[in-house]
C-alpha positions in Angstrom: -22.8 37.8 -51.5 -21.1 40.0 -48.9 -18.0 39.5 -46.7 -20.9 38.6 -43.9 -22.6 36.6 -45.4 -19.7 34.3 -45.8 -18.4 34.3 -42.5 -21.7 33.0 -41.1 -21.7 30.1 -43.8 -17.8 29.6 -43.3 -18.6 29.3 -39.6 -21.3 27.4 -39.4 -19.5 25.0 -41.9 -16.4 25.0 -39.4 -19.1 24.5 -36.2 -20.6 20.9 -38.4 -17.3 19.8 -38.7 -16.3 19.5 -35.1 -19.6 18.6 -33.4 -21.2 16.5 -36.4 -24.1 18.1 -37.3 -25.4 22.2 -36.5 -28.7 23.0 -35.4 -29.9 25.8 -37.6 -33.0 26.7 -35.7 -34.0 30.4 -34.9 -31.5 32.1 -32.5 -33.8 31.9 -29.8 -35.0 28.2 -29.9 -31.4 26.4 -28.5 -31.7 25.7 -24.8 -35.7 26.4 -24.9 -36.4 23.1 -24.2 -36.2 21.3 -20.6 -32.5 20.5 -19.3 -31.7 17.4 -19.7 -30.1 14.9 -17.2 -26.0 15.0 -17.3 -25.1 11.1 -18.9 -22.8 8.8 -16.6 -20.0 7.7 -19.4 -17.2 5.3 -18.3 -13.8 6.7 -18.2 -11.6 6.4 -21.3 -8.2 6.0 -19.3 -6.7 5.0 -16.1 -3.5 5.1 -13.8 -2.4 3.2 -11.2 0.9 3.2 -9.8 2.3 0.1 -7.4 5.1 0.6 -5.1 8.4 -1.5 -4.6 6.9 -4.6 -2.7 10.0 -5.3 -0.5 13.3 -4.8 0.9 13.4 -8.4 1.8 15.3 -10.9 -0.1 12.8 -13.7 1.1 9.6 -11.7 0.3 7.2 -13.7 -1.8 4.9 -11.1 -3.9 2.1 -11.4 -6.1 -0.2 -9.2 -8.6 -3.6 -9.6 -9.7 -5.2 -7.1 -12.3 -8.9 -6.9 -12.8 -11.6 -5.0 -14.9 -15.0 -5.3 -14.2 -17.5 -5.8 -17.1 -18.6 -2.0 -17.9 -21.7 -1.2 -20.3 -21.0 1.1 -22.9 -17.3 0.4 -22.9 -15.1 -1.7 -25.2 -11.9 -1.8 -27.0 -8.4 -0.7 -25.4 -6.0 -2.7 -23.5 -4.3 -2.3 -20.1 -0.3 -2.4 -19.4 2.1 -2.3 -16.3 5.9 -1.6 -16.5 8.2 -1.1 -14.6 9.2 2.0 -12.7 12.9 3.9 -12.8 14.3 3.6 -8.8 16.4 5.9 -7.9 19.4 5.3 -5.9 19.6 7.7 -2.7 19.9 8.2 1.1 16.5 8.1 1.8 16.9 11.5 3.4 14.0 13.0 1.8 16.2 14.9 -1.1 15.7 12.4 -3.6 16.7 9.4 -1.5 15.6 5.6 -2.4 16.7 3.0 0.2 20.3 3.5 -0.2 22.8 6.0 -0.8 23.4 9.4 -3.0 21.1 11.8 -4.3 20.2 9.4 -7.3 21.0 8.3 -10.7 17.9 7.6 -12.2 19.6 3.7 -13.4 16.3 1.8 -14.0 16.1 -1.7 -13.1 16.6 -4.4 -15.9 12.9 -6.1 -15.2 10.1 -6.5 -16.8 6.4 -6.0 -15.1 5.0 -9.3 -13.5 2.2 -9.6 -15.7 -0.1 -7.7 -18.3 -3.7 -7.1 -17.5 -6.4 -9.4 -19.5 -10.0 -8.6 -21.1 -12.6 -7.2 -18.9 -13.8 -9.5 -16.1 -10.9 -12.3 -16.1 -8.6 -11.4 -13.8 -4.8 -11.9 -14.7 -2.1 -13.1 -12.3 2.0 -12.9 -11.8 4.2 -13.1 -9.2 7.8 -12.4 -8.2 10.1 -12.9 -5.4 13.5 -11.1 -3.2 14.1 -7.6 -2.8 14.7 -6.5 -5.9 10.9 -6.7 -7.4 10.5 -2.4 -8.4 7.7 -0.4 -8.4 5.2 -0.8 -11.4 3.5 1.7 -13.7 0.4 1.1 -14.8 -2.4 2.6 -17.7 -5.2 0.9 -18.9 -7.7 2.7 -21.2 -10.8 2.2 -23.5 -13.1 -0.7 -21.8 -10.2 -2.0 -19.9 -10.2 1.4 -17.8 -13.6 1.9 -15.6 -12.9 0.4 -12.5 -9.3 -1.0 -13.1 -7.7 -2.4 -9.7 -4.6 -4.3 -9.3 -3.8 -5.9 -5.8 -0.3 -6.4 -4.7 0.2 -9.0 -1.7 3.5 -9.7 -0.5 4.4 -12.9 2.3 7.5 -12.5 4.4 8.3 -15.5 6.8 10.6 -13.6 8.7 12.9 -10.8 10.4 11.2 -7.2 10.2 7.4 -6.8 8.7 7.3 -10.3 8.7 3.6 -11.6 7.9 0.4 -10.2 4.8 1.3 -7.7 3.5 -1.3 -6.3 1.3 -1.8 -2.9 -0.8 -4.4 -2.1 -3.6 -2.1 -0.1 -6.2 -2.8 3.5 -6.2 -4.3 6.3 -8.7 -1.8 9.4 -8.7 -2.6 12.3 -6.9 -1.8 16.1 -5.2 -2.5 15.2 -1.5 -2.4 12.3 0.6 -3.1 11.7 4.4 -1.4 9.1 6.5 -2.7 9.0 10.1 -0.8 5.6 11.9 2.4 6.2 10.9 5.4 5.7 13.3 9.6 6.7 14.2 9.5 4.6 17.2 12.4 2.4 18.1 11.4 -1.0 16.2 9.2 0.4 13.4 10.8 1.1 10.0 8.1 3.3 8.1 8.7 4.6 4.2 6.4 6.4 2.5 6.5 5.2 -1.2 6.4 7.8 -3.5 5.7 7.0 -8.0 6.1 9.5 -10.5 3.4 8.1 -13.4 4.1 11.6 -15.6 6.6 12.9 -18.1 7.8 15.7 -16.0 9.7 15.6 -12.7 7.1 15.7 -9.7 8.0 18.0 -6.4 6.9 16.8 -3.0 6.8 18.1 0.8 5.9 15.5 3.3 5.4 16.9 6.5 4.9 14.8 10.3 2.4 16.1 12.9 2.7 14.4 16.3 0.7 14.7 19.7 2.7 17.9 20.1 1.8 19.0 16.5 3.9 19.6 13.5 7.3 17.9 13.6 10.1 20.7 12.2 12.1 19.3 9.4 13.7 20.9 6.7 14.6 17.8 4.8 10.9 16.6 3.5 10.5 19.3 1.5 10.7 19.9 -2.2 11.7 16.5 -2.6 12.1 16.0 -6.6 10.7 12.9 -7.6 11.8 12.3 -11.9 9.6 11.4 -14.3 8.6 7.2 -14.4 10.4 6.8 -11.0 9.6 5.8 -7.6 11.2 6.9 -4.5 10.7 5.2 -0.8 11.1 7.7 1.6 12.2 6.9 5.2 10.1 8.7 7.7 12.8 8.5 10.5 14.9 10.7 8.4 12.6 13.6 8.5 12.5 13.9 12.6 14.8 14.5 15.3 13.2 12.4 17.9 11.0 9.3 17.9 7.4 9.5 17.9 4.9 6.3 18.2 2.3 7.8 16.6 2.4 10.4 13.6 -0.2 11.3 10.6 1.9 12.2 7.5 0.8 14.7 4.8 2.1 14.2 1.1 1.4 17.1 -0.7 2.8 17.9 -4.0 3.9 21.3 -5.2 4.1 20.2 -9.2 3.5 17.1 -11.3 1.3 14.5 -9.1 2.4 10.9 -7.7 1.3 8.0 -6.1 1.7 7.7 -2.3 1.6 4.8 -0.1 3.3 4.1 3.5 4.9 0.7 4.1 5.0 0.0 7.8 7.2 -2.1 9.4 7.7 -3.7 12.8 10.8 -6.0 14.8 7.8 -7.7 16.6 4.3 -6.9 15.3 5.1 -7.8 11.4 4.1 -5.2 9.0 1.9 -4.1 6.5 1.0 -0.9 3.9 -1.3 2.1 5.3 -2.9 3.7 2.4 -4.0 7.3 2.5 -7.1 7.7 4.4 -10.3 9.5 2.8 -9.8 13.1 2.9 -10.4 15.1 5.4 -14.2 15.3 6.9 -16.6 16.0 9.4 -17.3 12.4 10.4 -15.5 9.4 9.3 -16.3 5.6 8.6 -13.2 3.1 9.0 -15.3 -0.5 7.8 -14.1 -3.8 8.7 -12.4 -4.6 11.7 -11.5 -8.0 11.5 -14.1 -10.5 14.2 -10.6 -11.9 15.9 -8.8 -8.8 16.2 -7.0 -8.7 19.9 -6.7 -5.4 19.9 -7.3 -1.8 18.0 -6.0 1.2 18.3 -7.2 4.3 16.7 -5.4 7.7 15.0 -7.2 10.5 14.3 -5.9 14.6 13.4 -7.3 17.4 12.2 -5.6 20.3 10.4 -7.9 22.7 12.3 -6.6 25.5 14.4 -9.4 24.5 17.1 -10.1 21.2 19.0 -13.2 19.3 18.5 -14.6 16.3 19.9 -15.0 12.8 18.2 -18.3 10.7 19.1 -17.4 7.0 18.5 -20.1 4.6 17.8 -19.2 0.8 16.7 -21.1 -0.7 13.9 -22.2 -4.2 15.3 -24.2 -6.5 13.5 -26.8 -5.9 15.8 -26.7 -1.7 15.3 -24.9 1.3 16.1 -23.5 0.8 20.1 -20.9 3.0 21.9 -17.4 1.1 23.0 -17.6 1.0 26.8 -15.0 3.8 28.1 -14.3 5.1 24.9 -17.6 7.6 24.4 -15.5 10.1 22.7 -12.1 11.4 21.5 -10.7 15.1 22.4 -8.3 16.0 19.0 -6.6 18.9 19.6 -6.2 21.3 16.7 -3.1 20.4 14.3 -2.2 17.4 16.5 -2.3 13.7 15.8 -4.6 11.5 19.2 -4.0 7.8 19.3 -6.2 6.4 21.7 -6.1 1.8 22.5 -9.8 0.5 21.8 -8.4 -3.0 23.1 -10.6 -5.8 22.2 -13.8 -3.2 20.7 -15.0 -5.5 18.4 -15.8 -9.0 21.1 -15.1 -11.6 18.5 -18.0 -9.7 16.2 -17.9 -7.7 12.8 -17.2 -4.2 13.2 -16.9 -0.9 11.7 -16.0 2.3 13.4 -17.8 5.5 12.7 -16.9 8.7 14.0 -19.5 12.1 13.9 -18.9 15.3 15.1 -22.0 17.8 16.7 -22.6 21.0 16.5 -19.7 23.4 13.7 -17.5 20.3 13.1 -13.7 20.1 12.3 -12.3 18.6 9.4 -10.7 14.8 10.2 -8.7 11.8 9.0 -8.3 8.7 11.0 -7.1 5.4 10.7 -7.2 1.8 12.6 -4.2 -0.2 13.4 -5.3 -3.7 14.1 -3.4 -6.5 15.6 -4.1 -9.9 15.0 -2.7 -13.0 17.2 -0.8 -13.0 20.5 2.3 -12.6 22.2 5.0 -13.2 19.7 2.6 -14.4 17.0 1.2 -11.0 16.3 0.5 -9.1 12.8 -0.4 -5.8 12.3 -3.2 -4.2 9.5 -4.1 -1.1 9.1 -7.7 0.2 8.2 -7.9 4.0 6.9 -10.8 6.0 6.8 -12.6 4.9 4.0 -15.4 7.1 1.2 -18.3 5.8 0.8 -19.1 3.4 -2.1 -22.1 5.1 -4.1 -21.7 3.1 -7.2 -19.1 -0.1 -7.3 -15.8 -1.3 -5.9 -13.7 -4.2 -6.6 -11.2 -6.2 -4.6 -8.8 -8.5 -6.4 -6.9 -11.5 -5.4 -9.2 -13.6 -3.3 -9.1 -17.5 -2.8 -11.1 -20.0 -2.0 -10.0 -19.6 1.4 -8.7 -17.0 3.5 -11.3 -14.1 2.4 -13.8 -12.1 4.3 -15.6 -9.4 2.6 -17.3 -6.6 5.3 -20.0 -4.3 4.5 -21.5 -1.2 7.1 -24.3 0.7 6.1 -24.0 3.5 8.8 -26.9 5.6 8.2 -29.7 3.8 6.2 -30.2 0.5 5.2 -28.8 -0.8 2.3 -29.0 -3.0 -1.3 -26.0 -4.7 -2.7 -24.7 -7.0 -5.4 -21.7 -8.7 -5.3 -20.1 -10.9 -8.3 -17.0 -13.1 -8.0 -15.6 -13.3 -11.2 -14.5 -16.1 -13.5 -10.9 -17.3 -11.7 -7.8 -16.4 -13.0 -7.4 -20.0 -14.2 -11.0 -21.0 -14.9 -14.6 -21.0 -13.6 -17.6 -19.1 -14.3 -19.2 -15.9 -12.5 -21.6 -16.1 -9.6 -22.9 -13.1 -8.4 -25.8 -12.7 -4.9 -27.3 -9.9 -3.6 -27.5 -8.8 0.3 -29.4 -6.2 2.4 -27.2 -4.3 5.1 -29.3 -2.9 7.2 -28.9 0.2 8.9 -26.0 0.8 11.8 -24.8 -2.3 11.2 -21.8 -4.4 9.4 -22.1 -7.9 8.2 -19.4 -9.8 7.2 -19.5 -12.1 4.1 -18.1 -15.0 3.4 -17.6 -14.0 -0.7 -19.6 -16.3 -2.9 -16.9 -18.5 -5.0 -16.7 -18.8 -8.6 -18.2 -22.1 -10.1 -15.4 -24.6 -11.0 -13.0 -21.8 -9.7 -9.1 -22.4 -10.9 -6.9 -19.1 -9.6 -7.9 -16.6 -7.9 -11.1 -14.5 -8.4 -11.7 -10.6 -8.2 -14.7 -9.3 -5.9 -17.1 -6.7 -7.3 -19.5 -5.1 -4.8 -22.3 -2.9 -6.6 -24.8 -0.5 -4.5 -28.2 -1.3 -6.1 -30.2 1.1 -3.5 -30.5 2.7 -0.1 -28.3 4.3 1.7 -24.4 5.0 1.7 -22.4 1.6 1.8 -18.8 1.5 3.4 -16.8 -1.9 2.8 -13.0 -3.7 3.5 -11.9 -7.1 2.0 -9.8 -8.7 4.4 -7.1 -11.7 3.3 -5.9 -14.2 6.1 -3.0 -16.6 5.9 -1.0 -18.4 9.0 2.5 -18.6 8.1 4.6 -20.7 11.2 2.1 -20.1 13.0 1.9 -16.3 13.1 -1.7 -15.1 11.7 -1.2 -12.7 9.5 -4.1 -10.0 8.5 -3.8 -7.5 5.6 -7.0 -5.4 5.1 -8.0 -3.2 2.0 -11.2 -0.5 2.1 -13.5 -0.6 -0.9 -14.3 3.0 -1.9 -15.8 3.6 -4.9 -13.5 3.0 -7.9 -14.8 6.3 -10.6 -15.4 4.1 -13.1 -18.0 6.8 -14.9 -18.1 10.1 -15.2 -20.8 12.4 -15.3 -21.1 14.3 -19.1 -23.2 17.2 -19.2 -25.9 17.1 -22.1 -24.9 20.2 -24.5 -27.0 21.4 -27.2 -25.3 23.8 -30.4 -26.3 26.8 -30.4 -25.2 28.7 -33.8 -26.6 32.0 -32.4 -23.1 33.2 -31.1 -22.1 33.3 -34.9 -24.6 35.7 -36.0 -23.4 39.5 -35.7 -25.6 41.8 -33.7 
């Protein structure tokens, strides 16, 4: 037998070994078939990253983790610890809240509570300003779809009010439109460092004049397992109402969030908004909302103009003296919708015509009156092709808020077993075309906890949603709102056939 010979049997030996079994057809017969459709697997592992709740020593936070039931998946677990916090200036060169350029001393806490079993969600809580930022993984049928919501209560002084953030899958890029330096607001943006390896971020600050010069927010080093609150006032000379911040990272990858707070409108978190598009969908503007203002930017060189539409329940309609928005290239707009929504369910959706300009945008809402006001914010959202799950909801206090924008739409939505007890109910709506309806979520039978929402797209056309929680604390009515884009929880495999041809030796 010659040295050929066995190569080819030495390598197609080698080839079964890895894929499991060879197919030793003639050259010419791999790939003569029809292609065959790419399979949607579920995901095998999952990150999310929470940031430090609080600064305020009478915060009250809590966490609930949820996995929805995936086919196909099984086995693996879930787990949050707790992130390093580094101790700093807050001047964008490594700074936490306080002083120094950092000693990495991590806190001596453990993570408020450990995920459970697909589709019973699992609760903890904690309290004061010392509760740190939490790193989370969760893998094998604890991964597709993982969410954990972090809501924090404040009864008083700065932020006061809901504060409410779904915790965050790491990434390269984040935008921020609704940010703010104005006298009165405190803004941070919350940076996490899930990896081994030190992370290296620029965050830069575009204004109604454009980009905001600032040496200071960039190259900021982030170490590995660490978070890093970031505060925005720092990086600017002067004061600016409203700002759209860009986190982008040079190395590594993080998880970003912006925690917003206000002497006399409360607070809450602004989460990045979808990237940048053509036309944008920001879903569920809460029915009692006393007023709404909008930011939008583009990173464009040239202007372009903005057609607003409200989603009604009733159809697409156009806000009365607010037609359209001019956004001037590299600039961040903010433009006061007052009352848009008239006590109804609303969504915003913003379309360009003709060559349009890439956009983010987001919604600050106000809730309340005079010196009972609280503040949400509502980025622009993707659209939910598949599934999306919101966690923490009560039997009280929830409103769930679908818009279907272009063509009407089938849904599913299943409230899960309660943390505490209860068994699943799940009901399906139509959305119909233009319009947003908001749902009062089905409750769990014999519900004892809370309960996770899971809204599913059975058919039609693109779905947008928001879960928004409610709670009146003295009086003031506080609002925190979370979009529902689509949570990844499958991937798309491509079929692959073996094809032992490239052994043979022309």
């Amino acid at each position: 037998m010659n040295r050929t010979t066995l190569s080819l049997i030495a390598g197609a030996a080698a080839l079964a070994a890895v894929t499991g079994f060879a197919a030793l057809d003639a050259p010419g017969a791999a790939g003569a078939g029809p292609a065959k459709a790419a399979a949607r697997l579920p995901v095998e592992r999952t990150t999310l990253v929470c940031p430090a709740p609080s600064a305020s020593d009478i915060a009250d936070t809590s966490y609930t983790s949820f996995t929805p039931v995936t086919p196909g998946a099984s086995g693996g677990k879930g787990r949050l610890q707790v992130a390093a916090e580094e101790s700093g200036t807050g001047d964008g060169k490594g700074g936490g809240k306080e002083g120094g350029k950092g000693g990495g001393k991590k806190k001596a806490a453990t993570a408020a509570l450990q995920p459970k079993a697909p589709g019973t969600p699992a609760t903890g809580d904690t309290s004061g300003a010392d509760a740190p930022a939490l790193i989370g993984t969760a893998e094998g049928g604890s991964a597709p779809g993982w969410t954990v919501q972090q809501t924090t209560e404040v009864a008083a002084g700065a932020g006061r009010g809901l504060l409410g953030v779904n915790c965050t899958a790491p990434d390269t890029e984040f935008w921020f439109p609704g940010a703010s330096t104005a006298a009165g607001r405190a803004d941070y943006v919350h940076l996490t460092n899930p990896d081994d390896s030190a992370a290296v971020v620029d965050i830069g600050l575009y204004g109604k004049d454009g980009a905001v010069k600032s040496a200071v927010g960039e190259g900021i080093t982030v170490p590995p397992h660490s978070s890093e609150p970031v505060l925005l006032s720092t990086l600017a000379d002067t004061a600016q109402a409203d700002l759209t911040v860009h986190v982008s990272v040079r190395s590594g990858r993080v998880g970003a969030a912006v925690q917003a707070l206000d002497d006399k409108l409360g607070g809450d978190w602004l989460a990045a908004a979808a990237d940048p598009a053509g036309g944008v969908v920001l879903p569920g503007i809460p029915k009692d909302a006393s007023s709404v203002k909008l930011i939008a930017f583009t990173p464009a060189d040239t202007d372009t103009d903005l057609t607003v539409k409200l989603a009604s329940p009733s159809g697409l309609i156009t806000p009365a003296g607010h037609e359209s928005v001019h956004l001037k290239g590299g600039t961040t707009t903010a433009v006061d919708l007052g009352d848009v929504t008239r006590g109804e369910a609303g969504s915003l959706v913003l379309t360009q015509s003709g060559q349009s300009a890439p956009v983010v945008a987001a919604l600050q809402v106000i809730r309340g009156k005079g010196d009972k006001r609280e503040t949400a914010f509502i980025p622009a959202a993707g659209p939910l092709t598949a599934r999306a799950t919101a966690a923490d909801n009560s039997a009280k206090g929830a409103t769930l808020s679908l818009t279907a924008p272009t063509a009407t739409a089938q849904v599913k939505v299943t409230a899960s077993a309660g943390s505490g007890g209860g068994t699943a109910v799940t009901k399906a709506y139509t959305i119909k075309a233009g319009t947003t309806q908001d749902i009062t979520p089905p409750v769990p039978a014999g519900l004892k906890g809370t309960y996770a929402l899971t809204v599913e797209r059975i058919s039609g056309g693109p779905v947008y949603g928001a879960r928004t929680l409610t709670a009146t604390e003295e009086g003031v009515p506080g609002v925190t709102v979370q979009t529902l884009p689509d949570d990844r929880g499958t991937v798309s495999v491509p079929h692959t056939d073996e094809d032992v041809s490239v052994l043979q030796k022309s």
